[in-house]
N, C-alpha and C positions, 0 to 999 in steps of 0.2 A: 711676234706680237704686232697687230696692226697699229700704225700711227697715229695719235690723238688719242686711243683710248681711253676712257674716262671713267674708272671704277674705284670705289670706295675704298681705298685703302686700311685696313685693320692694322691695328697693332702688334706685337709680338705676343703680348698681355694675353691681348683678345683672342689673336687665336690660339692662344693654348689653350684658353679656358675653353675654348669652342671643342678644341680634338678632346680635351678631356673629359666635357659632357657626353660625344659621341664612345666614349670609352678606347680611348686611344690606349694603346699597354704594348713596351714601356711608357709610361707618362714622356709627353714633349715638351722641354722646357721651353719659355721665349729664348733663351740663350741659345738653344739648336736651331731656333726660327730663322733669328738675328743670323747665326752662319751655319745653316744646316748640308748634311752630308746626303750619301745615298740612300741610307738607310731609315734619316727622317722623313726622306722625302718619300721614302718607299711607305711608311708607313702610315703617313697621312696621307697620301693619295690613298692608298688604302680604303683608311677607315673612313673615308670621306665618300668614295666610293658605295660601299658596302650602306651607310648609312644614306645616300640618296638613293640607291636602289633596292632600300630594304632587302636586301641579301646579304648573304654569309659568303666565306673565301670558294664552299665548294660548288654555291649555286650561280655563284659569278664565271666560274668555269663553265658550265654548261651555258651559257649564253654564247663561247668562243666553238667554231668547228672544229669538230674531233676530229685527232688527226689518228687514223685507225692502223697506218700502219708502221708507226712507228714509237715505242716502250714509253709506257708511263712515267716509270721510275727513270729513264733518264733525262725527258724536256717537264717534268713536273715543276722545278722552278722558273724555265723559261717559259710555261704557261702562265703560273703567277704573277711572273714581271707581265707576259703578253695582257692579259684578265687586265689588270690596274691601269695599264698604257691604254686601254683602248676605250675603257668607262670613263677615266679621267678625262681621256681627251673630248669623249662626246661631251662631259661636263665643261670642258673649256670651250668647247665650241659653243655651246650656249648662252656662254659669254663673252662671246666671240673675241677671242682668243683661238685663232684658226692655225697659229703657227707650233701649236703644244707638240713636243717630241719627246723619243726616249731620252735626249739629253737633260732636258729637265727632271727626272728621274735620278738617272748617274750621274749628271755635275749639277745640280742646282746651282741659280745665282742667286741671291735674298732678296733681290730688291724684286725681281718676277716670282722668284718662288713665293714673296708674301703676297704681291697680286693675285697670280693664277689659284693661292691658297682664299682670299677675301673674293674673288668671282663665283670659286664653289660653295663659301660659306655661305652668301647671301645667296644663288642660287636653294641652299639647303632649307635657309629660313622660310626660300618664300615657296618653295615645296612643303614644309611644315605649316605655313597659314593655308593653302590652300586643299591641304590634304584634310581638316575640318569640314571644307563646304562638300569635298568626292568621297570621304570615305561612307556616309548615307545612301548617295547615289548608289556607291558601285556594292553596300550591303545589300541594296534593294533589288539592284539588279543580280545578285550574285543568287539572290530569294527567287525569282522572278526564272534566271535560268536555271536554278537545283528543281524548281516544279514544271519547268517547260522539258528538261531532261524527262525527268519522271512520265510526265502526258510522251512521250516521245515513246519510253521505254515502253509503257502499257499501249498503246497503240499499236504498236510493233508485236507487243504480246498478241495483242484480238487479232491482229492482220495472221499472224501465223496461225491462230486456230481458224479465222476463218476460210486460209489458205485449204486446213486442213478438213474442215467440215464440208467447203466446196468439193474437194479430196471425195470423200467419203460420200458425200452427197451423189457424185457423178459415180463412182461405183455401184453406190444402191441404186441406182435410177439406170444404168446398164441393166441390173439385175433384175430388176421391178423391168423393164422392157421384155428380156428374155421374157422373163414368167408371167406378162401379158402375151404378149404372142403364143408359148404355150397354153396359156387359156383360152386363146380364142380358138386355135389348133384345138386344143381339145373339147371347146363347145360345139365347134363346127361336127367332131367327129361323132361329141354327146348324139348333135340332133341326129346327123345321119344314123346313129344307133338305135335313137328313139323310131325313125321313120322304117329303119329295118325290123324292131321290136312290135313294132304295131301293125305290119305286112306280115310276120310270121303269126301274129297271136290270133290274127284274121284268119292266115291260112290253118291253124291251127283250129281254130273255133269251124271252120269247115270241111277239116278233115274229120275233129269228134262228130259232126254233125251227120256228114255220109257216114264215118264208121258205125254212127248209133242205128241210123238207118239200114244200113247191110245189116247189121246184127239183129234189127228185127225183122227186116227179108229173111236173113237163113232163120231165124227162130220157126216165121211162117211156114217158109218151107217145110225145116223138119218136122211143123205138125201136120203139114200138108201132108207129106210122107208116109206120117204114124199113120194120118187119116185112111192114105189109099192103099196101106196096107192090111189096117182091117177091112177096107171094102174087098182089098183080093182075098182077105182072107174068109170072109161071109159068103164072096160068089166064088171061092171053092166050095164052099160047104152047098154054095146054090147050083152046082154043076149041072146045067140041064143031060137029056140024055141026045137031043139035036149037037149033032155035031157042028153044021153051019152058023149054028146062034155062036156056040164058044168059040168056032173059028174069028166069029165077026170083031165076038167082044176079043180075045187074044189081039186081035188085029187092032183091036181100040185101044187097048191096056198096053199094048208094042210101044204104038205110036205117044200115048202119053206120058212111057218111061222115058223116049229117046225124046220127049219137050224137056220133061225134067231133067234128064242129062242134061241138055242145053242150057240148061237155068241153071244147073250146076256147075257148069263148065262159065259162065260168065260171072255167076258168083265168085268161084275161087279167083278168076280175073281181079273180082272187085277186091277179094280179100287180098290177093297180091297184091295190086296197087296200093291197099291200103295199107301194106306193110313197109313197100318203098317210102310212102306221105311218112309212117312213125319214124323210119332212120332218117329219114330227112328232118323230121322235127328233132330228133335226137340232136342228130347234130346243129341243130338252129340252136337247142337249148344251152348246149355249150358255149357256139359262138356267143349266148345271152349272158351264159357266166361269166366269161371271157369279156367281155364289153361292161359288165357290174365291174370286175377288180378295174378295168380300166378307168371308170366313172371314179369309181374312188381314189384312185391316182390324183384323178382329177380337181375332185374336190381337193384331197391335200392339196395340188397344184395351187388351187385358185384360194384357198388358205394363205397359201405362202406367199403368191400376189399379194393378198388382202394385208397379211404382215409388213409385208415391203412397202407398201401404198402408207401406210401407218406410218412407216419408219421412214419414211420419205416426208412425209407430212408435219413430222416432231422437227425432221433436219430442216426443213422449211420453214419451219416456225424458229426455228436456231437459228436458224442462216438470220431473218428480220431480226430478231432481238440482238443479233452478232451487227447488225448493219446498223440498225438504229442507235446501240453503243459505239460504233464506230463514229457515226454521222455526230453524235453527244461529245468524242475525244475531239475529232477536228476542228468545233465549231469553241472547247474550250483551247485547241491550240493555235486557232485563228484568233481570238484573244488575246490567246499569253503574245504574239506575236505584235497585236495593236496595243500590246502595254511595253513590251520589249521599243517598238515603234516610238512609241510615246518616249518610254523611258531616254532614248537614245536624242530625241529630238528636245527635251530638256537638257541632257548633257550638252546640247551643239549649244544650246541658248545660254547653258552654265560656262561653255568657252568663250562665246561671246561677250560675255558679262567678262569672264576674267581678260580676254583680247582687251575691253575697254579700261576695265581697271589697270591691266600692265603699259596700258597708255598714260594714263593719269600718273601711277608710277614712275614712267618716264620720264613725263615731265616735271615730275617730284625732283628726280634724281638728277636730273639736266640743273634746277637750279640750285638745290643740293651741290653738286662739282662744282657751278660758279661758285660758290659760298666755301668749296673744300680750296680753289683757285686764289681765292683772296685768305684764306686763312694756310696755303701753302708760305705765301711769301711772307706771312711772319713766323712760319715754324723750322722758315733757312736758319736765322740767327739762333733760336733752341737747338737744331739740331748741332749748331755748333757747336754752343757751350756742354749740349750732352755728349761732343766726341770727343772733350778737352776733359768733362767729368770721368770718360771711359779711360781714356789713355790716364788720368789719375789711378780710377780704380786699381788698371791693370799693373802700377806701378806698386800701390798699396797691396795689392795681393801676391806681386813678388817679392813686396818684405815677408808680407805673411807668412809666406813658405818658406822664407828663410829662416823667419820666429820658429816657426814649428820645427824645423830641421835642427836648430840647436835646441829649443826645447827636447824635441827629442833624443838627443845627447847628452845632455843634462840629466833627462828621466833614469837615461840609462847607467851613467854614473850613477846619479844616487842608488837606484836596484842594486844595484853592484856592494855599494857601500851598504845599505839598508841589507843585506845579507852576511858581510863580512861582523858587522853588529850583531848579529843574529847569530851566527857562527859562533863569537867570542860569548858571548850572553852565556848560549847555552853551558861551554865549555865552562864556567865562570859557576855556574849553577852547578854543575858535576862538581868540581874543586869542592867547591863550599859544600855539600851534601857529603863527600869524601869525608872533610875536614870533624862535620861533626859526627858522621861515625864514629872516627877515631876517637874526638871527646869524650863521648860518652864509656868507651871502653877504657879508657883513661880514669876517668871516675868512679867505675864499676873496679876496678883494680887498687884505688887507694882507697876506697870504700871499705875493701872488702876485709882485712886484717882487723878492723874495729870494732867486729863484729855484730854486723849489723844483719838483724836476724828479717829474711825477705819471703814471704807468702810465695806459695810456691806458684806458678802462672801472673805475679805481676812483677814487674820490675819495674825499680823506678828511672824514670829517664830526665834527662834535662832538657829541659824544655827551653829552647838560645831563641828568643827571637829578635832574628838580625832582620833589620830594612832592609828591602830588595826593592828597587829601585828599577823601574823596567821603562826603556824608552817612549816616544811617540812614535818612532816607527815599530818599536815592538806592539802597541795594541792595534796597530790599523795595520790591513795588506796595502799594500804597496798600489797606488791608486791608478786607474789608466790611464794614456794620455791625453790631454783635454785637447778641446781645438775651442784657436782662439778667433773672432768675429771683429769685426773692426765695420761699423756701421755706418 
């Protein structure tokens, strides 16, 4: 313990009533203060502990480091003793008391054990006025952090869906890319279909057009045909008998079969070409079929774009409302943060304030010690007369023990004797019950020659009554030993 020290000494009085408020059990008497052992001292550091740290035996443990590898069950008391030695001591150092060990513990001395006990009391107290002005504080702030968790925990919630909706967002929008691209692939391909559709429908409308046309050439023809074959057939009928004229006409009619062949012979030309123009359109008409299922692909396709563009559009509109709630949580947890802020910076002002108060304190308690200083050196001569009253007591209470030791001796005599009376009593009460049996048969027997005529079920009896006379130790049990008080 440092030199000069200057702390309030309490009574033996005072601090038991003080461990007994904190719930000290066993109760500590002042007489175990006055010369206490290990085990008071164990107890009151203790509860003295436990009671400024608002903690119980097993959450005092978990402040100490676990020692993992080695058995609970065998250093469990030496964690107990370690737990108490090391809260105490931080209690003593704050009363600066820097010298506290485990010997104060397992040999207490009284005259420090009542100090280091009056440093942690008054430490206790003034943790108790002061825990009025912080337990507000630290409710408000305890309010303040269960709603800043919560804005944390929902935040955390949005940020993962919006994790997730970006997720999905960039998925659809791959997909919505794919199936632009195949749209524009397949517009590109629409048009050139469209530009091939309207080159065939062209060549089409002038292939009907010449076929319509040969088909009324060969019609001409054939009536042309019909026509010069009724002429050959009328100028048979007109056969002159000049053989030179028929040679001539023969000669004319030759020559305008083999024009006709020739007209025939270009015809069929035409007809075959125009039979190549229909397998050609044949197959154009296919490729047209062939290009419709495709167009409809397409549309599905650009359907399915139009879907995704949509569904792209809704996540867009998710994503803002996801952002805008986000942008609403931070700006309430940039708040809870400038109230936290706040809050903390009135705690520093509420230390400050107490820094000042524990100064004035101080200086309370500085003139308080001169005033304990001068009422020290009148309570040498009390303390005297109260060692001269002790060593009395302790004189009167070895009589006392001596009183009760033969008292006790005494008690046990009498028992003794108060049962040998009890013993004879009874025996005494047999006798006599004996006796007036016999009487009565004694009476019944000279009775009976006199003839004395008796109902049958009574008989008469003699009725003797003798005084019995029964002790003071027969109506009371035998009392316990008293213990006697000498005040």
């Amino acid at each position: 313990m440092q030199k000069g020290l200057k702390l309030k000494m309490m009574t033996c009085k005072e601090l038991s009533g003080v461990l007994a408020m904190v719930g000290a059990h066993p109760a500590i008497t002042p007489e175990a203060i006055e010369k206490p052992t290990s085990d008071v001292s164990m107890s009151a550091f203790q509860h003295l502990a436990e009671f400024a740290y608002d903690m119980d035996r097993q959450q005092l443990k978990t402040l100490l480091p676990k020692v993992h590898q080695l058995p609970a069950e065998i250093y469990s008391d030496a964690l107990d003793v370690l737990t108490v030695f090391r809260l105490s001591r931080r209690l003593a150092q704050i009363n600066h008391v820097d010298d506290f060990g485990l010997k104060d513990i397992w040999d207490p001395q009284p005259k420090r054990f009542r100090t280091i006990l009056s440093g942690v009391v008054n430490f206790c107290r003034y943790k108790e006025m002061q825990a009025v002005v912080t337990n507000g504080m630290r409710e408000n702030l305890q309010a303040q952090d269960g709603v800043r968790m919560a804005l944390v925990q929902t935040s955390n919630q949005l940020e993962v869906e919006l994790a997730a909706a970006q997720q999905q967002h960039s998925a659809e929008l791959q997909e919505m890319w794919v199936a632009e691209n195949g749209a524009q692939e397949l517009r590109a391909t629409l048009d050139r279909l469209h530009r091939q559709k309207q080159t065939a429908e062209q060549v089409l409308e002038e292939t009907e057009s010449k076929l319509s046309t040969a088909q009324e050439r060969q019609k001409q023809m054939q009536d042309e045909t019909a026509t010069i074959k009724e002429q050959l057939a009328s100028f048979m009928d007109q056969i002159a008998e000049s053989p030179q004229g028929l040679e001539d006409e023969i000669h004319g009619l030759q020559q305008n079969v083999q024009t006709q062949r020739i007209t025939i012979a270009e015809k069929a030309d035409t007809k075959r070409t125009c039979m190549q123009r229909d397998n050609v359109l044949g197959r154009l008409m296919v490729c047209l079929e062939t290009y419709g299922e495709d167009l409809n692909k397409v549309y599905q396709a650009a359907a399915i774009a139009t879907a995704a563009r949509d569904r792209s559009a809704a996540a867009r509109k998710d994503l803002g409302d996801m952002r805008n709630s986000l942008e609403s949580v931070r700006e309430e947890a940039v708040e809870l943060t400038q109230a936290v802020a706040q809050t903390t910076h009135e705690i520093q002002r509420a230390k400050e304030d107490h820094q000042t108060r524990l100064q004035q304190l101080e200086q309370r308690r500085q003139q308080a010690l001169v005033q304990h200083e001068d009422l020290r050196a009148r309570r040498s001569e009390e303390q005297r007369q109260l060692h001269a009253l002790q060593a009395q007591r302790l004189e009167l209470e070895a009589e006392l023990a001596n009183i009760r030791r033969c008292h006790m001796a005494e008690m046990t005599d009498l028992r003794a004797k108060h049962q040998a009376v009890l013993e004879r009593s009874d025996f005494y009460d047999q006798q006599l019950d004996n006796m007036l049996a016999q009487h009565d048969e004694e009476v019944q027997r000279a009775r009976a020659p006199s003839g004395i005529h008796r109902s049958p079920g009574k008989s008469p009896r003699v009725s003797t009554t003798t005084p019995r006379r029964s002790s003071v130790l027969g109506q009371h049990p035998p009392s316990e030993p008293c213990a006697f008080y000498i005040g």
